[in-house]
VOGU-3710 file (C-alpha; in Angstrom, 3 decimals, decimal comma):
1> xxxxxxxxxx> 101,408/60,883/80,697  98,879/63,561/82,160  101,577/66,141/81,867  101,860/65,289/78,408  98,682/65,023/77,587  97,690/68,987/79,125  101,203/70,498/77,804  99,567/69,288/74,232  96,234/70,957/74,840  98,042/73,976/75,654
11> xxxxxxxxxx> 99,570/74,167/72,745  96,492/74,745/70,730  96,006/70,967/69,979  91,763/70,544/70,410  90,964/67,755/72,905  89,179/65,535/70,866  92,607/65,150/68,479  94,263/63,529/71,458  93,953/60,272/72,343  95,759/58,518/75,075
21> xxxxxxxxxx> 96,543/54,382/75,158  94,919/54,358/71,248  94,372/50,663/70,302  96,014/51,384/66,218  93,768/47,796/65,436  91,109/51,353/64,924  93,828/52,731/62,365  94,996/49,790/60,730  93,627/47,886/57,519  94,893/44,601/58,853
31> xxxxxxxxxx> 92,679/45,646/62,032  96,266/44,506/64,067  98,246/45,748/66,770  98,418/47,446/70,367  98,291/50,811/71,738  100,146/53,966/70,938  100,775/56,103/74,011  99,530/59,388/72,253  97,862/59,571/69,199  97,241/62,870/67,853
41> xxxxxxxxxx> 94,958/63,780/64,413  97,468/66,965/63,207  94,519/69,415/61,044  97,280/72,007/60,881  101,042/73,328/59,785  100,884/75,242/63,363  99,865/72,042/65,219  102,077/69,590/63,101  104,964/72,400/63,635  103,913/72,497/67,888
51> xxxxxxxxxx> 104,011/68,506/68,478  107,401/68,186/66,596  109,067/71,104/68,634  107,214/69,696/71,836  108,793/66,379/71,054  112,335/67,292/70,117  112,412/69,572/73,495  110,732/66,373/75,594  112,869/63,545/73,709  109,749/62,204/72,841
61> xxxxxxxxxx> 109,259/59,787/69,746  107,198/60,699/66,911  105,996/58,139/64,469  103,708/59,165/61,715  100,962/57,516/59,818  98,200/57,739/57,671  95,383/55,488/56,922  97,099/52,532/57,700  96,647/51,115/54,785  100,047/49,286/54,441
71> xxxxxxxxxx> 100,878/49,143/57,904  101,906/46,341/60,207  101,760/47,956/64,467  102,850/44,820/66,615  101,273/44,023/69,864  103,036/45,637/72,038  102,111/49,138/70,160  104,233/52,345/69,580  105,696/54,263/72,081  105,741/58,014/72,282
81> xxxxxxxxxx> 103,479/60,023/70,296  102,298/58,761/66,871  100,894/61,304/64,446  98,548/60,976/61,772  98,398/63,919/59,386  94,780/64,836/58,957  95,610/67,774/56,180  93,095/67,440/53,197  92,959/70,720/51,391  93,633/71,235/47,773
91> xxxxxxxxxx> 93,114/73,178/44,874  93,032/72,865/40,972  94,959/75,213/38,781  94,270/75,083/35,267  96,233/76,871/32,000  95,245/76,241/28,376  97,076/72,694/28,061  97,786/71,542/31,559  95,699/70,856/35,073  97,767/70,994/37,841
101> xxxxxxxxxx> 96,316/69,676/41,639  97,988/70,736/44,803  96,764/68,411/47,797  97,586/67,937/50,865  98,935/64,645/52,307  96,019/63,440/53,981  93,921/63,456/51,363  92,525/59,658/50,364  93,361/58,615/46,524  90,447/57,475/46,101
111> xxxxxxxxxx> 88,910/60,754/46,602  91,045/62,368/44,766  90,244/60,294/41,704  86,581/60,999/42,213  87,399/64,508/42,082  89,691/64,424/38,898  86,550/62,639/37,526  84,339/64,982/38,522  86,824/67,733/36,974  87,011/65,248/33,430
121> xxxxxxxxxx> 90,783/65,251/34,463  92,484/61,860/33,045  95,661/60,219/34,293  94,593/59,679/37,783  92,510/56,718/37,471  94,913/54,030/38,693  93,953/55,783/41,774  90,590/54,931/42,603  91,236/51,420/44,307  94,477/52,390/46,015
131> xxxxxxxxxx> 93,298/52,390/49,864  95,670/54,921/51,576  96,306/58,325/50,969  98,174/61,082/49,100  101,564/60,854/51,722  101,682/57,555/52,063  101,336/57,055/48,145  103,876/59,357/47,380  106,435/57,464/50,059  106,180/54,275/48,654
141> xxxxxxxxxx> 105,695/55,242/44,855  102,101/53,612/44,538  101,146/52,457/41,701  98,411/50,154/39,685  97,956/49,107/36,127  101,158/50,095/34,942  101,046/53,535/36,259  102,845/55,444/39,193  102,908/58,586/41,294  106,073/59,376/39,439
151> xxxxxxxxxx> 104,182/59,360/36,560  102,052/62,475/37,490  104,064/64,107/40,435  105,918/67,312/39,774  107,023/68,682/42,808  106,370/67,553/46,831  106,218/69,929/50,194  107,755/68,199/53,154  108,367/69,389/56,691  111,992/68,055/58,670
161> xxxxxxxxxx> 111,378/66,813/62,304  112,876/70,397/63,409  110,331/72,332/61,700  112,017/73,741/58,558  110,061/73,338/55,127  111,614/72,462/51,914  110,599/71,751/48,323  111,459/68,847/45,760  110,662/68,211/42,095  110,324/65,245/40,447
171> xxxxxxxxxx> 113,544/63,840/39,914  114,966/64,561/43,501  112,202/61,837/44,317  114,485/59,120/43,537  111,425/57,311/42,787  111,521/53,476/42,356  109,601/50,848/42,766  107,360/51,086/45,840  110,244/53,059/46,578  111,208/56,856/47,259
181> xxxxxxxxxx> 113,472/59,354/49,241  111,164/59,663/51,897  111,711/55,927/52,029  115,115/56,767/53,558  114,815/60,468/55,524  112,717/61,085/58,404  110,635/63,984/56,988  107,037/64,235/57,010  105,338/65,188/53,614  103,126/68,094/53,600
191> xxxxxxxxxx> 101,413/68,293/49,885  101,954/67,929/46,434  101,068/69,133/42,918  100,315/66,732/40,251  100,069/66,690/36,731  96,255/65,765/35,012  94,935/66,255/31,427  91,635/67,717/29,894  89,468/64,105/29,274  85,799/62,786/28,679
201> xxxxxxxxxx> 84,343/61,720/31,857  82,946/58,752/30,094  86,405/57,346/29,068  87,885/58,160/32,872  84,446/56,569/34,310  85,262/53,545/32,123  88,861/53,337/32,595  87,963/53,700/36,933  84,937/51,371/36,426  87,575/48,299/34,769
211> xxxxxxxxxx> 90,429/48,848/37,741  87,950/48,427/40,422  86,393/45,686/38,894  89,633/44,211/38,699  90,427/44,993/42,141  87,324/43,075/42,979  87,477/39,615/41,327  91,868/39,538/42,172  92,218/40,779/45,584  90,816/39,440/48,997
221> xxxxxxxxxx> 89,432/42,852/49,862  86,401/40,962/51,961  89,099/40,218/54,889  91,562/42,782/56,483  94,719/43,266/54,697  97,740/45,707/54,173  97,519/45,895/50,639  100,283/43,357/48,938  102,600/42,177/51,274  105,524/41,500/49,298
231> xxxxxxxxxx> 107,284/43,800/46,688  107,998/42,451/43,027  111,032/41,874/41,240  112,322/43,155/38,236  111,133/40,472/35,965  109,467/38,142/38,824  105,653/38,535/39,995  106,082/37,270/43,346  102,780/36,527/43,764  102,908/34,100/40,861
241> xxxxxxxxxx> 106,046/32,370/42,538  104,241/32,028/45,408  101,553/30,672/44,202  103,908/27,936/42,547  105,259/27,130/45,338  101,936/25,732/46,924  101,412/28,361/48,971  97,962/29,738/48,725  95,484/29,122/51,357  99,020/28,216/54,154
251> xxxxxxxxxx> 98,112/29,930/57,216  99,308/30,213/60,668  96,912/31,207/63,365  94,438/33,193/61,555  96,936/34,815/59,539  97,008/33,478/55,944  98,106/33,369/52,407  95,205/34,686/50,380  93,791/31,841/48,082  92,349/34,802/46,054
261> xxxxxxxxxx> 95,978/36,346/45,654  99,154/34,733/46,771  100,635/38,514/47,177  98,225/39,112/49,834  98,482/37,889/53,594  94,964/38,522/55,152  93,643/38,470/58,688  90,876/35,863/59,007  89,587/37,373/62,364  92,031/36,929/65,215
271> xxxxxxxxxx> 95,354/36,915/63,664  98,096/38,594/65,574  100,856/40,586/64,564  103,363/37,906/65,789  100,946/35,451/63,556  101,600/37,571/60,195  105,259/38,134/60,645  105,689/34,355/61,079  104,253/33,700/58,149  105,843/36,299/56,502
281> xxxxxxxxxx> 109,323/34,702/57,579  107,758/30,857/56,574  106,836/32,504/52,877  109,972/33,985/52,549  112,020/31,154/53,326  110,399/28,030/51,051  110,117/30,751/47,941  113,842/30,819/48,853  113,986/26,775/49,093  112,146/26,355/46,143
291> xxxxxxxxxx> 112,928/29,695/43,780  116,159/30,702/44,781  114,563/34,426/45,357  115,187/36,293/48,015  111,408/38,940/48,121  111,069/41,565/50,516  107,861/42,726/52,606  106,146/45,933/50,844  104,125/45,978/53,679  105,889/48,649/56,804
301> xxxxx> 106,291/47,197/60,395  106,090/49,300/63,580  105,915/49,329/67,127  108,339/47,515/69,458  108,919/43,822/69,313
//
């Protein structure tokens, strides 16, 4: 671990962005989980390149992350070195019709939407509630309010676990729902550009003001959670099944189906990550008893079991 720990410092990677036996319940919305052996904050290319090249050589695992927003880290934590990109530039480029943003993958949503306000840039308002960031967003598709990343994405940076870095537009996203390729390769996404339009800043202040209002009165965001748990279905809104199959307010441990939003499972104060998965397995099997639907966690689980 020591050697580790010193070959990473002599790379160029500062002190302070390494941290050894990291509880992730400090990196985690659902304020879950055990320890990652190494956790490194990555505020370069150079650095991200270094740790990938020092963990390939080492046979060392990498497992990346980013605000933890919709992340479940079990108990027993995540072995080898876990990475969370800290890269937060970007840049506005405007022409006589279009606004194009390049930003980097570790920059928060929500900030980003404050910015495109600040800018009187529309289109990115759907934003402004979404808890994680700009990666993470563009991996699972994110969306709110009828509106998704594939709806302003043009074209996304990525880097492969042996260092080379490639380029994809929009349609070699396979975007779905909550769904992309970078659901399926093991790449790590760098930045991306994204499409806004010339506004009034009172119409995008309203627009932002309604969503987070909405956010407010529908979601349990006054206990730790992962964001919805479960994915929808073409023509289903889980939560509502849920819900209808009495549901709300079931809990086991301190892990528990919102009563605010069936969608959500929440973390009253102690639950564990054992706690949430076996209610995930208990929802999953009477909306199956009761529905005949088979739904599937939105929500990504890591660490060992």
């Amino acid at each position: 671990m020591e050697d580790i720990y010193l070959s990473l410092q002599d790379g160029g990677i500062n002190k302070k962005d390494i941290l050894k036996d990291e509880p992730m319940i400090n990196h985690t919305s659902f304020k879950i989980g055990g320890n990652a052996d190494f956790f490194i904050n990555i505020t370069s290319i150079k650095n991200l390149k270094f740790v990938l090249e020092f963990a390939n050589k080492n046979n060392i695992p990498i497992t990346v992350v980013g605000n933890g927003t919709n992340l479940l880290v079990t108990e027993k934590g995540i072995r080898g070195i876990t990475i969370k990109l800290d890269l937060k530039n970007f840049k506005i480029e405007k022409s006589k019709e279009d606004v194009f943003i390049t930003v980097e993958a570790g920059f928060a949503l929500s900030k980003l939407a404050n910015i495109a306000l600040k800018e009187e840039l529309e289109g990115l308002e759907f934003l402004a509630g979404i808890p994680g960031t700009v990666g993470g967003a563009i991996r699972m598709n994110a969306g709110a309010y009828g509106k998704e990343m594939k709806d302003i994405l043009v074209k996304t940076r990525y880097m492969t676990y042996d260092g080379k870095i490639k380029t994809i537009d929009l349609e070699e996203h396979n975007f779905e729902y909550r769904n992309s390729i970078f659901s399926k390769i093991d790449v790590i996404i760098l930045e991306t550009v994204i499409k806004a339009k010339r506004g009034k800043k009172e119409e995008i202040q309203k627009r932002i003001n309604e969503y987070m209002q909405k956010r407010i009165d529908s979601q349990p965001l006054e206990f730790p959670n992962a964001g919805s748990t479960f994915k929808r279905k073409e023509g289903i809104i889980t939560a509502k099944i849920i819900d209808e199959c009495g549901l709300k307010g079931y809990s086991i441990g301190d892990a528990e189906v919102s009563n605010k939003h069936a969608g959500f499972i929440i973390n009253k104060g102690k639950a564990t990550s054992k706690d949430i998965l076996n209610l995930v397995d208990y929802v999953k099997k009477v909306v199956k008893e009761k529905k005949n639907v088979d739904i599937e966690l939105e929500i990504l689980v890591l660490g060992e079991n």
